[in-house]
Structures are given as structure tokens and as C-alpha cells.
N, C-alpha and C positions, 0 to 999 in steps of 0.2 A: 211334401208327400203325405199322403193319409192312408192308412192303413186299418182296418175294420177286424175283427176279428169278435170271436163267442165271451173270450176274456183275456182280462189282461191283467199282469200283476207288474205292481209298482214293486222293485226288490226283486232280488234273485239267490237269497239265504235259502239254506234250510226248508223253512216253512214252504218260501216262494216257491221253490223249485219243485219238492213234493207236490203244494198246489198245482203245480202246472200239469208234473206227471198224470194227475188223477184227474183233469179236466181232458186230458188227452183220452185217456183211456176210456174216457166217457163218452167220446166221440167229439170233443169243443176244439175248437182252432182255436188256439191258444200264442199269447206275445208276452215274454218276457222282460222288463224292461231293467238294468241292472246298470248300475255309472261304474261299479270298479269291477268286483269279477264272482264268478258264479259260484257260491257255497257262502258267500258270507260272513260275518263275524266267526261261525260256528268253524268251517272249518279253515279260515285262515288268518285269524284274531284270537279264537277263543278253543272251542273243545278239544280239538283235535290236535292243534299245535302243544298245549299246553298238556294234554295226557301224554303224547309225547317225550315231553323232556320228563314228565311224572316217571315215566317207566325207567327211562335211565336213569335217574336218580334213586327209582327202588332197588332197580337192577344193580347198581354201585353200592349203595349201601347190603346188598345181599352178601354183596362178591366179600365186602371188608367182615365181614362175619361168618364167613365159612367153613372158619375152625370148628364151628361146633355141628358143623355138618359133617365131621372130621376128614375135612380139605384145606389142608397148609398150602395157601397160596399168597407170595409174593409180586412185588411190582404193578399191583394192581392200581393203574393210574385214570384220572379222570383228564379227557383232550374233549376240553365244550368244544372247542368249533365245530368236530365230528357229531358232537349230541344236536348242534343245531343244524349241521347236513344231512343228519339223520331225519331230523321235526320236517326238514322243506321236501323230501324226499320225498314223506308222507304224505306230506299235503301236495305235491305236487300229485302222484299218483293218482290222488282222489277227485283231483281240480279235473283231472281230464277223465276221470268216470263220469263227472256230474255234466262235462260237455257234449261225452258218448251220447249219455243217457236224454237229453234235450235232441240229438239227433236221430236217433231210433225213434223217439216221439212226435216226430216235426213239430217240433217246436218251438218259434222264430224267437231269437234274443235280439234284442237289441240293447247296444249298448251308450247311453248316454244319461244322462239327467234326467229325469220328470218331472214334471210339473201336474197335478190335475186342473182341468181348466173347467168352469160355470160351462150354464148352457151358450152355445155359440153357432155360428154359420155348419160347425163338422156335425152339432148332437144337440136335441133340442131338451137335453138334460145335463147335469157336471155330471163326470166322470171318466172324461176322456182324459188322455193325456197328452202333453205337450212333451216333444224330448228333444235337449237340442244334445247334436252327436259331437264327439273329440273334433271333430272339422269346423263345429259352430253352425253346421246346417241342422237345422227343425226338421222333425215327424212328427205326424200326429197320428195317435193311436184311438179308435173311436170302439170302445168296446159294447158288447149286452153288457156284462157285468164286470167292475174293479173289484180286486183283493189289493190293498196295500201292505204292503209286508216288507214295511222299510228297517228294521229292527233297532236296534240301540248303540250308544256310545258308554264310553268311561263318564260316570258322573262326576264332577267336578267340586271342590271345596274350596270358596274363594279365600286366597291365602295361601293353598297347595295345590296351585296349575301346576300339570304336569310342564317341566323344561325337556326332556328328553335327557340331561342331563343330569342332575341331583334326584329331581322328581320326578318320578315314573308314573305313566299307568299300567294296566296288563299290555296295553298296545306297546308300548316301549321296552317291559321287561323281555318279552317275548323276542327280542332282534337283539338282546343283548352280546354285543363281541366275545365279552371276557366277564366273570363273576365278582362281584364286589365282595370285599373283603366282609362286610355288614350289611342287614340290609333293617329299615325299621318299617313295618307293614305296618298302614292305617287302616282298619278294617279288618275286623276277624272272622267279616259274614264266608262265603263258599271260594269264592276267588283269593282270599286272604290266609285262608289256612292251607289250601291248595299249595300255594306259595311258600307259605311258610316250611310245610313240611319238603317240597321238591328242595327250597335252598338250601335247608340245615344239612337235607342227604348228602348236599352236594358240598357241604362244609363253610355256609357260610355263616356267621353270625346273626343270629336272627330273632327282633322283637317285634311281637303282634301287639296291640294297640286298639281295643274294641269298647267301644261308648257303651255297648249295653252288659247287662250280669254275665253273660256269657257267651262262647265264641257262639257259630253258628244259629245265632239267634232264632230263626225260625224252627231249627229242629228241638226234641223232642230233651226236656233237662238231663236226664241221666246221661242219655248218647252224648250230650256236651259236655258235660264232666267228666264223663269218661275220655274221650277226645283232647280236653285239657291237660288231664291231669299224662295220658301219655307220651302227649307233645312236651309237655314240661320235664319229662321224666328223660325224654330224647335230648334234653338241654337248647330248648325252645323258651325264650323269657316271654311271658304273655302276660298285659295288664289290662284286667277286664275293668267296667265302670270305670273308664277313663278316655276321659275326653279332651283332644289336640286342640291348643289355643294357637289357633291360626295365624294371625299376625306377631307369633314369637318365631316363626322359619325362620332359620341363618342358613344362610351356603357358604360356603367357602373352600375348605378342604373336603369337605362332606356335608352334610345336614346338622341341625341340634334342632332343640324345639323343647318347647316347654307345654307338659298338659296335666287336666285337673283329674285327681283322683282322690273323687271323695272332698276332704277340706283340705287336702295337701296338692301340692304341687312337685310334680317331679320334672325331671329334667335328660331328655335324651342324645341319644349324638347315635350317626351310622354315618357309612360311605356314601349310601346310598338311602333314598325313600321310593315305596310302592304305597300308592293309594290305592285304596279297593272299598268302595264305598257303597259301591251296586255301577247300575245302570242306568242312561238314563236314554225314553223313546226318541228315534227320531220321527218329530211330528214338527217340527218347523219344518219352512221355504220348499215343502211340497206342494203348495196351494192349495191347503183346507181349507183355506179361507174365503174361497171359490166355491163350497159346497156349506151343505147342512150336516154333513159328519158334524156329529158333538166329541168334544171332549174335557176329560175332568183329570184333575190333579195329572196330568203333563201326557195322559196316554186316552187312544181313542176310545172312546165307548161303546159298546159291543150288547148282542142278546147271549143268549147260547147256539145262536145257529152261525155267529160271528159277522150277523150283520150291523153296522152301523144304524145312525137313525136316518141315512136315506138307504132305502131298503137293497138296493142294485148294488152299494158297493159295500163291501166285506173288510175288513182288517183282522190279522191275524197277528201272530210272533209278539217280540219283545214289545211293540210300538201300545198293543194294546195293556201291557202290562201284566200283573198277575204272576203265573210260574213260566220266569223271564228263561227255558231251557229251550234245545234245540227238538228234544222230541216232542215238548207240550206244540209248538209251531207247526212240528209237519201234522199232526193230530186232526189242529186247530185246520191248519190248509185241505185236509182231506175232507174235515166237517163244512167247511165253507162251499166246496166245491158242488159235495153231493148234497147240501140245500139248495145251490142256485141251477142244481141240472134237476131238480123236482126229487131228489132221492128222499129218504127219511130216515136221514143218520141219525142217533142216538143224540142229543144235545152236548155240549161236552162241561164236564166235571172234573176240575182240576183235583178233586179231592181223588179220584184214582191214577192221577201222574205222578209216577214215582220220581223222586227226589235223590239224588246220588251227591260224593262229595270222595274225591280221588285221591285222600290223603292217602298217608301210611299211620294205621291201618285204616282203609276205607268207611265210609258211611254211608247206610243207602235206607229210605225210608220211602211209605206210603201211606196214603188216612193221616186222619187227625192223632195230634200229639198226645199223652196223657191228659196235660194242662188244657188244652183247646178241647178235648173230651168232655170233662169236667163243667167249665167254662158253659157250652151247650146245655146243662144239664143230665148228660149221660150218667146212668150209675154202671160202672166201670167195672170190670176184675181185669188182672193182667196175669200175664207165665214171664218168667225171664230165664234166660238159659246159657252159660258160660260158654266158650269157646274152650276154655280151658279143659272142657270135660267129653269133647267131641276130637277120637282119633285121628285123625285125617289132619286136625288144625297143629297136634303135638308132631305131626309127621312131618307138615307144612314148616314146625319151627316157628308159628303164628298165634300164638294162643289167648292173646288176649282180646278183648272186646266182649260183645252177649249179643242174639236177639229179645227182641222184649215185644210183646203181644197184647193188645188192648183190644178187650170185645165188649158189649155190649152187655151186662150182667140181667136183661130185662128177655130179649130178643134173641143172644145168641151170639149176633152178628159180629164183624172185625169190623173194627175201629181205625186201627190204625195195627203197622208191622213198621218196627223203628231197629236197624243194625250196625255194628261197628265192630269190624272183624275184617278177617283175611278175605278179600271175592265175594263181599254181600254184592257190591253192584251188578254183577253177574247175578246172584239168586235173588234180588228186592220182584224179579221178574213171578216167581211160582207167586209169592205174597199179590201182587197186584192181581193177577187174574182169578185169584179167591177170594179177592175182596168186590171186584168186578161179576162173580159169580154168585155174591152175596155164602159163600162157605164160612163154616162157623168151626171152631179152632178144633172142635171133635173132630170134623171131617178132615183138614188136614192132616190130625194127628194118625186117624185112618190110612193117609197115603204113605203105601210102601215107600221108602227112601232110602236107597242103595245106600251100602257100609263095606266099606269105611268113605264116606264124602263128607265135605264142608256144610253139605244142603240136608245132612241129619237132624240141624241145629231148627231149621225151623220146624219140623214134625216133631220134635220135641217141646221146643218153646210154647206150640201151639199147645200141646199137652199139659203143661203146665198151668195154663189157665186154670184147668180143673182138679188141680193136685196131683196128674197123672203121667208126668214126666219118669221115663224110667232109669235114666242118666247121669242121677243125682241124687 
């Protein structure tokens, strides 16, 4: 059977689906093409499962400290199975929003494998697709334009395959029955400290394991140190510069493993191991190799308008690489769409996709880091501004972390807005759209900011830039 439509998208994440919405609404017959089920890593692998059990376990760690909330409460027990009927709950509800929402748009899913296939007898260009369905019967889907938006898997380190067993990835951790007594995280990047901080809440024994100077490597130094030094303070063992020698894994009762830090060698043991090492695109056995799509170092290559280098088909999400998040992808799928229906979307710039990180206490940044500022040649001023000085956070019973503001000491302009604190990822949103508006830390400091709230910290912070913070 062949099936024709205005576009078609290989994937049905996130990105996919957004894409699809916004083709729809452009007036394009739109076909989905999706092998397991609609939302993707994002929401039934990755964001949403996993903030998730993140709330129960801040939620629980609240409850055990609410003496000093002065609430004597007893018996306060943790029953994971309920925390993970809660996670499927969620995602359940949301699995059948993202179905609704496909049906209010008519918009045809299919479900089965793809392939993209060369030019052939259906299209006298690649870019169609072949799918064969659960029954092993073929369609073919013959579009105007492909979006690929197959997204990513757990990156793998030979030596520490996940067993489902001993060895985890986030895929495994996530369906766990019952909590390990210990667990030893590879990886300190976003998914590793994530982790780290949900199991400690949840009482398990817990060592992070990070090859480079410090956790969250791509963020901003100080937000890492500071992030360190409170996870460690929570009684979180973390060993940064130190790197897992692979072929030292033992399993047996649990894991051991030996790795380098520094000229020494240390020596570890848990119940259990989580590897968190990143991501990596899926770009094999879709049949790229059927077309002129390029790609480099494992993800496909893209302009800013997210087309490939044969112009008709588009890639988007994890596959192309870059800021591998679920918002950068629907972005990226909304930019693809309204370049290939004639619109003249904005090119996209990952430098205004904010960056979030769900520990306790959160992180959530935008722009370039200090270091990366610098780096560019920017001459630089910054504000930094304590939580500890902002009511609303002593009320919270949250007080620690800062925002910290980098502008442009030539021009004006924000650079970058870096936080770690109670509910930045809720506010990293005012920083992006000033930095999107090209505002310079004056003008936020200008906007009124309701008191007593958490969101006084950046009208302050931005204040600070010019010595004019009044809070301190």
C-alpha cells in the first residue's frame, strides 16, 4: 500500500509529534511513522518518568524534615511500588493526551519500522519511506518533505553493557521493582546527578563517578561546585577526575570495579551500577545510506533551518545532536516545518535553550557560561546573588544556591543567566526571553518583582551586575 501525504516524520517523540502538530496546523497532510509508542524517550524513558520519582523522593525527603517546619510526624514510610504506580500513572495519562492530540489534528500514525528508501518506482527522489507493520506487511509512505526524528539511546561503554541486572542504564533504572541497597553512578553529566540525588532521598547509598573536573560538565563552574559541594554535604560520595577501567567489572553479589584517579587507583563495590554517560543518535538501519543526508561524528548534519544536505528532508531531536532535551526538539520540529511550508521562522540558536537539571536543589541555566564567555573573547562583568538573602527561599526552608548573571561589559547585553536553588527551572523561563529580547541586566533589574517570591533573586542578581543590588 502507498500512501502520499505533504510530510512525513520518521519518529513520533517529542520533536516528532510537535512537528507534526505544526504541519497540521499549516494546513499539510501529515503521517507519523512511530515502531514503539507516541511521546518517545521524553516521555516514557526519559523526562517525565524520571521527574516523576524526582518529586517523590523530594517529596519524602520533605516529609523526614518537618520538625523544623514545626511538624512532629511519625511513620513516615517509603512503599516504591506505589512511587512507580504513580510514574506509569503519569505517563500513562499523558500517552493518551499525545493520542487525543494526533486525532483532533488528523493526523495518520502509523505504526511500524522505517526505513527511508533511494529514488524508486513510488518517488523519483529518497525520501520516502518503507514500513514494515507488527503483521510484517510493508507501506510505503511517499512524502513532499521527511523530518527524521528518530532520537537517541543510552550510550554504551564497552566493558559496562548494561545486563539489566548488575548494570543499568536510565532504561533499566527506571522499571526498577525494589531499591538497591547502593548504587555506583558512571557519569556525573545531567542524568547521573539526577539520579544520584532521587536515590540518596530515597536512602540509598550512593557514589557518582565523573572522568571530567567536575559534575555537570557542560554547566557553568561555580553552579558545579556549588551542586557538588551540596550533594556531598547530603552524604553523596562523588569522585570527579576519575576514570572507570573497564575491564576491571566484577559481578557477583553486586559490582566492584577499579578506576584511575589521578596516579592512584581506587577501588569500588555497590549493589548495583547506573551508567550515565550521555546519548547516543539513533542514525543506524534507517536507510541513510539510501540518500545524501551527511553525517559527522554519529549525528546527522543540519543548517539552522534543520535541513539536511538533500534539501526536502529535515532532521531534528536527539539524532542531530547538540542540546540532546525534549524542548530544544519540539523548537527544532516547529523551525523545520515553517521552513518547509515557505514560513520564515527565526533560524534556531541553541544558545537561547535553556538547560534545566532536576536535582535537589535544582539547576537551570541559559547563554554562555563564564568560561565559554571568556573563551569567545567577551569582556565580561557578572552580579551573583544568594538565596540565602531572598524571603520567600528562608520561608521555603530552601536557602541555599545563588543566581549568577554574565553580561557583556562592552554592549550591555546577557550573556549568559546560570541558577541553583529552590524552583530556578520554573523561573530560568523570565532569563530566556531577556536574553531572546536582547535586555540588558538594567532593564531586568527595572522589572517590578512581586515580594516576597523566589523570582526577586533574579531582579536582584541582574542588579548586581552594576553594584546595585539592594538585598545585600
Amino acid at each position: 500500500m502507498t500512501i502520499s501525504c505533504d510530510v512525513a516524520i520518521l519518529g513520533g517523540g517529542t520533536g516528532g509529534y510537535v512537528a507534526a502538530i505544526r504541519a497540521a496546523q499549516l494546513g499539510k497532510e501529515v503521517v507519523i511513522i512511530e515502531q514503539d509508542k507516541l511521546g518517545g524517550t521524553c516521555l516514557h524513558r526519559g523526562c517525565i518518568p524520571s521527574k516523576s520519582l524526582l518529586r517523590s523522593a523530594e517529596l519524602f525527603a520533605q516529609m523526614k524534615e518537618s520538625e523544623s517546619f514545626g511538624i512532629e510526624a511519625s511513620g513516615v514510610k517509603l512503599v516504591f511500588p506505589k512511587v512507580q504506580q504513580r510514574k506509569q500513572a503519569i505517563v500513562d495519562q499523558l500517552h493518551g493526551g499525545v493520542q487525543y492530540l494526533m486525532r483532533k489534528h488528523n493526523i495518520k500514525v502509523i505504526q511500524g519500522t522505517g526505513r527511508v528508501i533511494g529514488p524508486s518506482i513510488f518517488s523519483p527522489k529518497s525520501g520516502a519511506v518503507a514500513v514494515e507493520l507488527a503483521d510484517g506487511e510493508m507501506e510505503t509512505v511517499v512524502p513532499a518533505h521527511l523530518i527524521i526524528a528518530t532520537g537517541s539511546r543510552p550510550r554504551v561503554l564497552p566493558g559496562l553493557e548494561p545486563d539489566g541486572s548488575h548494570v543499568l542504564s536510565s532504561d533499566e533504572a527506571l522499571v526498577l521493582d525494589e531499591l538497591p541497597a547502593s548504587m555506583l553512578i558512571v557519569g556525573g553529566g545531567v542524568i547521573g546527578v539526577e539520579w544520584a540525588s532521587l536515590l540518596h532521598d530515597f536512602g540509598v547509598e550512593v557514589t557518582v563517578v565523573e572522568a571530567a573536573s567536575q559534575l555537570i560538565p557542560a554547566e557553568d563552574e561555580e553552579i558545579s561546585r556549588e551542586l557538588q559541594r551540596i550533594l556531598v554535604r547530603r552524604g553523596i560520595k562523588v569522585l570527579t577526575g576519575t576514570a572507570v577501567i573497564p575491564d576491571s567489572v566484577q559481578k557477583a553479589q553486586g559490582v566492584t570495579l577499579s578506576a584511575k584517579q589521578g596516579d592512584k587507583v581506587v577501588e569500588l563495590a555497590a549493589e548495583k551500577m547506573l551508567v550515565s554517560i550521555g546519548r547516543q543518535a539513533n542514525v543506524e538501519n534507517i536507510g541513510l545510506e539510501n540518500t545524501d543526508v551527511g553525517i559527522k561524528n554519529g549525528f546527522i548534519r543540519v543548517n539552522e533551518h534543520m535541513q539536511t544536505t538533500e534539501p526536502h528532508i529535515y532532521a531534528i531531536g536527539d539524532c542531530i545532536g547538540g542540546l540532546q532535551l525534549a524542548h530544544a526538539a519540539s523548537h527544532e520540529g516547529i523551525v523545520a516545518v515553517e521552513h518547509l511550508s515557505g514560513e520564515k521562522p527565526h533560524g534556531y540558536d541553541p544558545v537561547h535553550v535553556p538547560r534545566c537539571v532536576y536535582t535537589r536543589p535544582e539547576v537551570a541555566s541559559v547563554g554562555l557560561t563564564e568560561k565559554e564567555a571568556r573563551e569567545k573573547g567577551y569582556s565580561i562583568k557578572t552580579g551573583k546573588f544568594p538565596f540565602s538573602a531572598i524571603g520567600k527561599a528562608l520561608v521555603y526552608g530552601e536557602k541555599e544556591g545563588f543566581v549568577k548573571v554574565i553580561a557583556n561589559a562592552e554592549t550591555q547585553d546577557i550573556l549568559g543567566v546560570h541558577m541553583i536553588g529552590p524552583h530556578v527551572t520554573d523561573m530560568i523561563g523570565e532569563a530566556t526571553l531577556a536574553q531572546i529580547l536582547d535586555a540588558t541586566p538594567w532593564e531586568i533589574g527595572q522589572a517590578v518583582h512581586a515580594h516576597p517570591t523566589l523570582s526577586e533573586i533574579i531582579g536582584e542578581a541582574a542588579l548586581a551586575v552594576d553594584g546595585r543590588a539592594t538585598g545585600i
